[in-house]
VOPAGU-2260 file (C-alpha; in pm, 1 decimal, decimal comma):
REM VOPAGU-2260
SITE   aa  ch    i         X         Y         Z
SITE  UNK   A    0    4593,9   12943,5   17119,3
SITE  UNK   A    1    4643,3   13155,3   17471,1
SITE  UNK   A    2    5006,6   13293,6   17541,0
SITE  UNK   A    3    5059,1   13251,9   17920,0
SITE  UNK   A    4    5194,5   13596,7   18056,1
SITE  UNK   A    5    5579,6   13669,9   18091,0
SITE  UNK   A    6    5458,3   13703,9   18468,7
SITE  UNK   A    7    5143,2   13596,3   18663,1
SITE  UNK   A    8    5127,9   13621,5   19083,6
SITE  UNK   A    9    4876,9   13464,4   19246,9
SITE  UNK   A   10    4820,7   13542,6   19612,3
SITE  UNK   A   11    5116,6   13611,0   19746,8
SITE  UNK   A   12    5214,6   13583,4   20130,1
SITE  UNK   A   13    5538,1   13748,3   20225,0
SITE  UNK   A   14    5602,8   13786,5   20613,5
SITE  UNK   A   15    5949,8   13881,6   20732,4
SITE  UNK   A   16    5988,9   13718,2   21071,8
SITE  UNK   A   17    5916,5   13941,7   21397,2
SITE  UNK   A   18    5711,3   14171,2   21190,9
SITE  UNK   A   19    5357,0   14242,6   21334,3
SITE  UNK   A   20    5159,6   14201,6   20994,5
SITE  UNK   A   21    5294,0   14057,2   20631,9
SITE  UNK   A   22    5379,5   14293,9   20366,3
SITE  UNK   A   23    5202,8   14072,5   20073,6
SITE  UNK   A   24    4897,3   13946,9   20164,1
SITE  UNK   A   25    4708,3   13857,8   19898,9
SITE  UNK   A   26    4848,3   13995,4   19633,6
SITE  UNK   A   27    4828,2   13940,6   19288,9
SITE  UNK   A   28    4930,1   14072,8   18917,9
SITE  UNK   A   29    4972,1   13944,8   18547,5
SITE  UNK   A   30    5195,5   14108,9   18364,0
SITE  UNK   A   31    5133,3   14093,9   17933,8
SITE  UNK   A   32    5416,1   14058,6   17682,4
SITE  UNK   A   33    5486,2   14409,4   17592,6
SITE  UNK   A   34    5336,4   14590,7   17865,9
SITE  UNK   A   35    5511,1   14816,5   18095,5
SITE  UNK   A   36    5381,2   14812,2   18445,7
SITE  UNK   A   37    5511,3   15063,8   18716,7
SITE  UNK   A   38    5457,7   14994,2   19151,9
SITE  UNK   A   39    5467,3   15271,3   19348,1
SITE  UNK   A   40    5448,4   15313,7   19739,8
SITE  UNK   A   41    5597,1   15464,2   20054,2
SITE  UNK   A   42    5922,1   15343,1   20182,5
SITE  UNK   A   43    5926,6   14967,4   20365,9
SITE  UNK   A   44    5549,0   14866,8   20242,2
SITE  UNK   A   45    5677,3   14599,0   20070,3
SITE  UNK   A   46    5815,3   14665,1   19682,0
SITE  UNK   A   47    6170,0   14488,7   19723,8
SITE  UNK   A   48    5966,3   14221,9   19864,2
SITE  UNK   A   49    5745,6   14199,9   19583,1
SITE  UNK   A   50    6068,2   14218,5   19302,0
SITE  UNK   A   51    6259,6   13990,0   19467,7
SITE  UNK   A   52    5995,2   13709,7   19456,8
SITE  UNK   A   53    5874,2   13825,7   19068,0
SITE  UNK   A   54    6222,2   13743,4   19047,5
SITE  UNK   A   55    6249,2   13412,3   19166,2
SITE  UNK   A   56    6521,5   13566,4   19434,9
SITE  UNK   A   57    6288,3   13491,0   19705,5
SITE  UNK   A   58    6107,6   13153,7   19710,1
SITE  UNK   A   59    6010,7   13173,7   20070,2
SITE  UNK   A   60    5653,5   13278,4   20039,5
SITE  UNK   A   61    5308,9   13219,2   20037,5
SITE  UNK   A   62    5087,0   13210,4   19652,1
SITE  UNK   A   63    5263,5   13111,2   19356,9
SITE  UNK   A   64    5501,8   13288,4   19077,4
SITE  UNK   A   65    5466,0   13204,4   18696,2
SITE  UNK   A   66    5711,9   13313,2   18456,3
SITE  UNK   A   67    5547,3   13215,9   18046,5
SITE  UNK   A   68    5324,1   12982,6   18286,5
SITE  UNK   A   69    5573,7   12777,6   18407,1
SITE  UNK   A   70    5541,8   12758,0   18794,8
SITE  UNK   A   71    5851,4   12821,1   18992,9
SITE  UNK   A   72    5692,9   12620,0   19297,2
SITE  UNK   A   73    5901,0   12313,4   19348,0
SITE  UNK   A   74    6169,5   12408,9   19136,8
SITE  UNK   A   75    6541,8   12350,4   19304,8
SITE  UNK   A   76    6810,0   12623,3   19318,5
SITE  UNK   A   77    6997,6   12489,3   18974,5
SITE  UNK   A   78    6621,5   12481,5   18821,9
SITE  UNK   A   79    6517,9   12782,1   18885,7
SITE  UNK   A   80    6895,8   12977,1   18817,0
SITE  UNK   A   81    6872,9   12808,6   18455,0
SITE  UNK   A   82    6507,6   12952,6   18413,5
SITE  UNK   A   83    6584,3   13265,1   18584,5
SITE  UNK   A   84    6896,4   13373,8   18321,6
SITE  UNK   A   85    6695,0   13286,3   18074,7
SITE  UNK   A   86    6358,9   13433,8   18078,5
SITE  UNK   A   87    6424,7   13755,2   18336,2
SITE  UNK   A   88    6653,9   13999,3   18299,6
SITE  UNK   A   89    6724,2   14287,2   18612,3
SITE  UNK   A   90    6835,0   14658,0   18629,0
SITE  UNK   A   91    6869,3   14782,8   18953,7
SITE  UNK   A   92    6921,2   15160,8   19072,9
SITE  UNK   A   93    7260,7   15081,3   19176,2
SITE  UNK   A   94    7382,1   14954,3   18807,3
SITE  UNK   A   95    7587,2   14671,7   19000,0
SITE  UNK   A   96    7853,8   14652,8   18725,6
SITE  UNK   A   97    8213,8   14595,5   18793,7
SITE  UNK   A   98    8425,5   14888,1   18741,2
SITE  UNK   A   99    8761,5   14740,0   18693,6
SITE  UNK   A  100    8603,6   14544,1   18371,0
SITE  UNK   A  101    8550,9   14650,8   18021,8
SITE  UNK   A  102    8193,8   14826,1   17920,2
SITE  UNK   A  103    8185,9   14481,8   17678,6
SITE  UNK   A  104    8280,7   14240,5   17977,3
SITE  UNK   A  105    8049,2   14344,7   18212,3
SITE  UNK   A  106    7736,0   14322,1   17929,2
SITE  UNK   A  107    7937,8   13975,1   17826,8
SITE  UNK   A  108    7887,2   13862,2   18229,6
SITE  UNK   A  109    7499,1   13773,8   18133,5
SITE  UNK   A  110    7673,2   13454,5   17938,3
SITE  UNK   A  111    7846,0   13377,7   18257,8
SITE  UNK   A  112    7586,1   13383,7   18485,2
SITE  UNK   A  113    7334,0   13182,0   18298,5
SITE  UNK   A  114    7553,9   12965,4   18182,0
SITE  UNK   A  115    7490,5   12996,2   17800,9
SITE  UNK   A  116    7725,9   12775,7   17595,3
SITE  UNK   A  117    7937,5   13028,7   17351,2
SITE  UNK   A  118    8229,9   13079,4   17201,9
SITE  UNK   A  119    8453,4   13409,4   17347,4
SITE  UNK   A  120    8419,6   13600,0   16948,6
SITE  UNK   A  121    8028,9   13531,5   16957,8
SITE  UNK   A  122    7923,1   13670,1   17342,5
SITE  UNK   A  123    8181,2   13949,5   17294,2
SITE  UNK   A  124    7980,5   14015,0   16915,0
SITE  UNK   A  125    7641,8   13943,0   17078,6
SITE  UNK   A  126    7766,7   14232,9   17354,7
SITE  UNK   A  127    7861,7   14511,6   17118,3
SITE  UNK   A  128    7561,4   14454,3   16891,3
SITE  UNK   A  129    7371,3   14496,2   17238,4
SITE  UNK   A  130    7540,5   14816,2   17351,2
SITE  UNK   A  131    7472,1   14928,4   16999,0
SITE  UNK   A  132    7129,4   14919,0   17077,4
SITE  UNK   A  133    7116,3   15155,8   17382,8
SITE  UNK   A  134    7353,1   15396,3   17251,4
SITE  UNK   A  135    7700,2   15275,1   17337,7
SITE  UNK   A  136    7826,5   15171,8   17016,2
SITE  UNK   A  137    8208,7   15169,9   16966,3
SITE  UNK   A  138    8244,1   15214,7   17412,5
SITE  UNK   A  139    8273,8   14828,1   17451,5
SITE  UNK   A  140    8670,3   14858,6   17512,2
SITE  UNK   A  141    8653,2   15113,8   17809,5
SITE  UNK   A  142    8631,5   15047,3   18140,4
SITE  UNK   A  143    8294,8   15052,3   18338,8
SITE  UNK   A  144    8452,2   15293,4   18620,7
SITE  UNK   A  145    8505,8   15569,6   18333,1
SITE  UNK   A  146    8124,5   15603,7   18267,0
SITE  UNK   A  147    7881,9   15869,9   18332,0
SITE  UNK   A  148    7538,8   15749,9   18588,7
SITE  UNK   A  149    7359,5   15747,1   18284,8
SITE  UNK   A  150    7597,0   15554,0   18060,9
SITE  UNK   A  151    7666,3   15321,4   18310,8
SITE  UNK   A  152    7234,6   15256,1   18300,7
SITE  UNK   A  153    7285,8   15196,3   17960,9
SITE  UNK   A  154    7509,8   14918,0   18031,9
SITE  UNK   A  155    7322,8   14759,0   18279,1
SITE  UNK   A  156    7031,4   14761,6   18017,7
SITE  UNK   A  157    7223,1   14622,3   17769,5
SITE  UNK   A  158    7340,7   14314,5   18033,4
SITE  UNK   A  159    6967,7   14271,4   18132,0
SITE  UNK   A  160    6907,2   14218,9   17779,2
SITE  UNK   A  161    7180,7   13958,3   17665,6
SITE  UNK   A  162    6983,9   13636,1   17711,2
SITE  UNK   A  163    6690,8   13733,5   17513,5
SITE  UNK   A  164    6441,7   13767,8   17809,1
SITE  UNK   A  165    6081,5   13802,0   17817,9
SITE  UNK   A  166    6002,3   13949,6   18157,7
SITE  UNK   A  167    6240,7   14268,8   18299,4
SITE  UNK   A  168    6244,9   14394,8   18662,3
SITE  UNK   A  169    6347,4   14743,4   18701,0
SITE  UNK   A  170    6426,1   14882,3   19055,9
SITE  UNK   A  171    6409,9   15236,7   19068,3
SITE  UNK   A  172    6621,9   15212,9   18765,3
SITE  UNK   A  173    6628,2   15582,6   18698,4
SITE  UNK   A  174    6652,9   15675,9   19121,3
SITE  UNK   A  175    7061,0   15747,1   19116,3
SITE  UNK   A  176    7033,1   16004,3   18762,5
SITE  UNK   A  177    6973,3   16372,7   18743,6
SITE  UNK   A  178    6635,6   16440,0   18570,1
SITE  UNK   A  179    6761,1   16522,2   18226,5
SITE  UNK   A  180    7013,3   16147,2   18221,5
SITE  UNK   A  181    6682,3   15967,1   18379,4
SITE  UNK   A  182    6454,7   16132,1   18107,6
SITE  UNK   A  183    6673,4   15975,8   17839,1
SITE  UNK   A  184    6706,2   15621,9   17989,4
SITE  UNK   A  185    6342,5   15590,8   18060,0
SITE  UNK   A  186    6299,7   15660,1   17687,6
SITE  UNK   A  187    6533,0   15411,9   17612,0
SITE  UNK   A  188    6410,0   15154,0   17838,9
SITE  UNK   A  189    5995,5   15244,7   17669,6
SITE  UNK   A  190    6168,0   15193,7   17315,1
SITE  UNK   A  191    6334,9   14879,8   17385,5
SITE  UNK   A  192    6027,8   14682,2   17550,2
SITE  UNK   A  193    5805,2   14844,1   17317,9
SITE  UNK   A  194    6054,3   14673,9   17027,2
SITE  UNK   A  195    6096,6   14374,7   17215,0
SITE  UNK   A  196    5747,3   14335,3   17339,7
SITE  UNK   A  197    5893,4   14288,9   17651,5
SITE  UNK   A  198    5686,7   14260,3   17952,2
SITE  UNK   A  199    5853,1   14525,4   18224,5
SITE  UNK   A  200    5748,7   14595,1   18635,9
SITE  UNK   A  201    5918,5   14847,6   18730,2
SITE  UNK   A  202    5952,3   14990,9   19090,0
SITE  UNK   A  203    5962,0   15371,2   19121,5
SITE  UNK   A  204    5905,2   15658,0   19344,7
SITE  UNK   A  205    5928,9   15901,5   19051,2
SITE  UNK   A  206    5593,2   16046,2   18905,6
SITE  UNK   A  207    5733,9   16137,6   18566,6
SITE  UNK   A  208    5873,0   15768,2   18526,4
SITE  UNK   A  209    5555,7   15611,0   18642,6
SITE  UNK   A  210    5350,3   15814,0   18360,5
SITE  UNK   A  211    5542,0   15625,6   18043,5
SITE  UNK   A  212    5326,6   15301,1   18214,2
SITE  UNK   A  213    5078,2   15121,8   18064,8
SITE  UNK   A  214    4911,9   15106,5   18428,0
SITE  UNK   A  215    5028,9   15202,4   18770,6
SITE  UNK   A  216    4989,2   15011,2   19083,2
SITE  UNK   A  217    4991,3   15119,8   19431,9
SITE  UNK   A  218    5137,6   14851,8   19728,3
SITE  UNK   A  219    4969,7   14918,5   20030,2
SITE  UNK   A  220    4813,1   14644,8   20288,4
SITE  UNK   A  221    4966,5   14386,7   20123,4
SITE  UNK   A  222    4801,1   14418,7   19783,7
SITE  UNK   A  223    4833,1   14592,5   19441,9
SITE  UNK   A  224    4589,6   14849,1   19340,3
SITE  UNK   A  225    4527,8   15068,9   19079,4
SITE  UNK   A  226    4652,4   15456,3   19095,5
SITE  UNK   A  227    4368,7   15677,2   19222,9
SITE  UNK   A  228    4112,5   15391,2   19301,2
């Protein structure tokens, strides 16, 4: 028996309105369990586009999205926010935690969000085992604000990864760390999908990033194609 892909697009139309020419037009990508996929381009062709509808953020579009081959067409907003906690998890350049909360609160959030069903003792256990896993062990009680760029990475990681999900996005997730911090988390982040045989597309502008891929994919006109062809 066939395993559908953690993520499958299939011709997708994006165009924002007022714009002289779409940004997706056409394009298309399946994504294996496991497999680490890095998008490169210039500025404004299109890659926040392109997350944000992997994502299920953006539903107005052309083509389809398919997340373990379940189709996100049709699905209404409380649908497709139950899926999307459950089967994506998102790290974004800007870490997006909230500083005034605990390093374990902020990784606990994920529980919030998707709505999972849990007593306090088992998120807050489920969170420390997680920031155990990228490093953080025993940094659960101090506040987010008090981290380091790259620490504060780890704990976005660690967030991304509470509900168990199959499929991760990763914008530019290395873009705000000096070289040595970004080295390290890129490691961490090629460990932990490697472990979890978790499917990754990753957006980056950084070379060195872009070579831990499996394969890397250029956005111009609209489509996806491969590095160098």
């Amino acid at each position: 028996m066939t395993t559908a892909p953690p993520l499958m697009l299939t011709q997708l139309f994006k165009r924002h309105p007022g714009a002289p020419r779409p940004v997706l037009d056409g394009c298309a990508l399946s994504l294996d369990a496991g497999e680490l996929v890095a998008v490169m381009g210039r500025s404004g062709v299109g890659k926040s586009s392109l997350m944000a509808i992997a994502g299920g953020l953006d539903t107005d579009h052309g083509g389809e999205v398919r997340w373990s081959g379940q189709s996100l067409t049709g699905l209404d907003d409380a649908a497709l926010s139950r899926l999307r906690h459950r089967h994506t998890g998102f790290v974004f350049q800007a870490f997006h935690l909230l500083p005034h909360l605990s390093v374990r609160r902020n990784v606990a959030l994920a529980a919030q969000f998707g709505s999972l069903v849990e007593d306090t003792s088992s998120v807050d256990a489920r969170a420390d085992t997680l920031l155990d896993e990228v490093g953080l062990g025993g940094l659960g009680a101090r506040r987010a604000g008090e981290l380091s760029g790259g620490e504060r990475q780890r704990v976005a990681l660690a967030r991304a990864l509470f509900s168990e999900p199959s499929l991760l996005l990763a914008d530019e997730p290395t873009g705000n760390l000096d070289d040595t911090t970004a080295d390290a988390v890129a490691a961490l982040l090629d460990r932990l999908r490697r472990e979890r045989s978790l499917a990754v597309l990753m957006v980056t502008h950084e070379a060195r990033l872009a070579r831990r891929a499996d394969r890397v994919l250029r956005l111009e006109g609209g489509q996806l194609h491969p590095e160098g062809a």
